[in-house]
N, C-alpha and C positions, 0 to 999 in steps of 0.2 A: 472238224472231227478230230479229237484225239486220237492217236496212234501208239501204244504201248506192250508191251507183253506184262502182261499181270499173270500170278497165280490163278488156277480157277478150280473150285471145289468137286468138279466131274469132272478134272482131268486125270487121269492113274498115272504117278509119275515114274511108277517101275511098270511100266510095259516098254521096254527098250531089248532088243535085239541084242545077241552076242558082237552085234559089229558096229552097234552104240545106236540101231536104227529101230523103227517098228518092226519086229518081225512080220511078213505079209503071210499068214498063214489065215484059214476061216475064225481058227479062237480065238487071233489077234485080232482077226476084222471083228469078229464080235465084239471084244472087247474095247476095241476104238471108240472113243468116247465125238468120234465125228460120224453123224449119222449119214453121210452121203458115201463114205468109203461102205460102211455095211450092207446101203441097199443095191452101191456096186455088185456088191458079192450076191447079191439076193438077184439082182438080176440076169448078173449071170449064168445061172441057173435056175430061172422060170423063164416060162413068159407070155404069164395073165396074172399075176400077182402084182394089183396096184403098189404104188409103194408115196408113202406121205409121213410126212413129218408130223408128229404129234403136236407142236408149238414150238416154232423157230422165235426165238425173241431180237425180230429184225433191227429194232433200235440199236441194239448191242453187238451189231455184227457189221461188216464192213459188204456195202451192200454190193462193191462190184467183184470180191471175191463169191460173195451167196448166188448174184447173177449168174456165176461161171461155173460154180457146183450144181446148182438146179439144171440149168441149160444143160451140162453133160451129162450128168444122170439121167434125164429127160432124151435127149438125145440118143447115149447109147441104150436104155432101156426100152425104145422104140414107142415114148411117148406114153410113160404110167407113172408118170411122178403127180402126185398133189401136195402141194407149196401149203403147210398147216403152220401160220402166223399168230401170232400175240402181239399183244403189248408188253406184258410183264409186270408185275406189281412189288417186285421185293427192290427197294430205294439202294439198300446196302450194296448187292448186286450189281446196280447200275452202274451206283458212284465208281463200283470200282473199274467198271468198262470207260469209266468217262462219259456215260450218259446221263443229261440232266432230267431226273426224273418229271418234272413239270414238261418239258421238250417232249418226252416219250413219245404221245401220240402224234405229232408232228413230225419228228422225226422218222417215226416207222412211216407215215405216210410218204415222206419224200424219198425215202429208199427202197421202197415197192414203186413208186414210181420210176426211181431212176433205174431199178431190176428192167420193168417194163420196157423202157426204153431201150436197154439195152439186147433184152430178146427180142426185140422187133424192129428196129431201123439197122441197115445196114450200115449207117454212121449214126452212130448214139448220139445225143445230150440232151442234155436236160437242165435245167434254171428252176429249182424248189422257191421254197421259204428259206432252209436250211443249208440245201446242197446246189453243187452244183455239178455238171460234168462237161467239160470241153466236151469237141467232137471226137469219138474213140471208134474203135471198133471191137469186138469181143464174137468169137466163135467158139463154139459151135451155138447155132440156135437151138431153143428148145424144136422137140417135133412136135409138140400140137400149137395148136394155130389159133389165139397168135399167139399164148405161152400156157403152161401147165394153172390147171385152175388152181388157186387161193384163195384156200379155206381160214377161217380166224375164228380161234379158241377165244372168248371172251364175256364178260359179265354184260347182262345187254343193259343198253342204255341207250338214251338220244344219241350224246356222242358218235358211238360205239356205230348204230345203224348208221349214223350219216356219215361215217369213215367206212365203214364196210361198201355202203352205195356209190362212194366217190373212186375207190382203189379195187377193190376185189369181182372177179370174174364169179359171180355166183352161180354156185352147184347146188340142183334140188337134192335135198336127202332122202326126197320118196322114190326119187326117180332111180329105175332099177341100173346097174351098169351093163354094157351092152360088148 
């Protein structure tokens, strides 16, 4: 996995604090271009408002920091997070995470598995295609059981279903919420 800081085109590079920080106020969490710090602030004040990601593009994200933001949001929001995954389709984007756009679906598949893993054993690893993970350990767990369902935004296809049937926890969309 590459590991770099790149520029990225939804990050606002003047939202910095007078003391060179994020200011932590509700405008600044809105404006936080990290959607996990926002749904902090959202659940901190609710709590029956689901809260999900419209399309995380998990290829491109380093999966055992994404395990640790889901699992905490999940956690302290008392278990109303839904995990909304992709794959991503813009090549330029990827290249510049370091993702090899042919890899994509393999790679987001290995790093929803190795999430998995890690919201659910109390010593993680995992041995992909791609990835790998020694024995770790990572807290807090999500609260639902065995981790917050994931959902995936995508063009349907063979592919597509049989990566969806192999990795994600399926939720009926007729089914009402309870």
């Amino acid at each position: 996995m590459v590991r770099r800081a790149l520029p990225h085109p939804h990050v606002k590079s003047d939202t910095v604090g007078r003391a060179g920080r994020r200011p932590c106020t509700p405008r600044a969490l809105l404006a936080d271009p990290r959607p996990v710090r926002r749904f902090a602030f959202a659940a901190s004040v609710t709590s029956h408002l689901k809260l999900g990601t419209g399309i995380a593009l998990v290829a491109q994200r380093d999966p055992i920091w994404t395990a640790k933001e889901v699992a905490s949001l999940d956690h302290l929001s008392g278990g109303r997070v839904i995990f909304g995954v992709g794959y991503g389709w813009n090549r330029e984007e990827m290249a510049q995470h370091g993702t090899p756009y042919a890899q994509r679906r393999l790679l987001m598949r290995d790093k929803i598995m190795m999430m998995k893993a890690l919201w659910t054993q109390d010593e993680a690893s995992y041995n992909g295609d791609l990835l790998t993970l020694e024995p770790s350990w990572a807290w807090p767990k999500p609260a639902q059981k065995p981790h917050p369902p994931i959902v995936m935004g995508a063009a349907p296809g063979s592919r597509t279903l049989a990566d969806m049937a192999g990795v994600l926890r399926w939720v009926d969309p007729t089914r009402q919420p309870t």
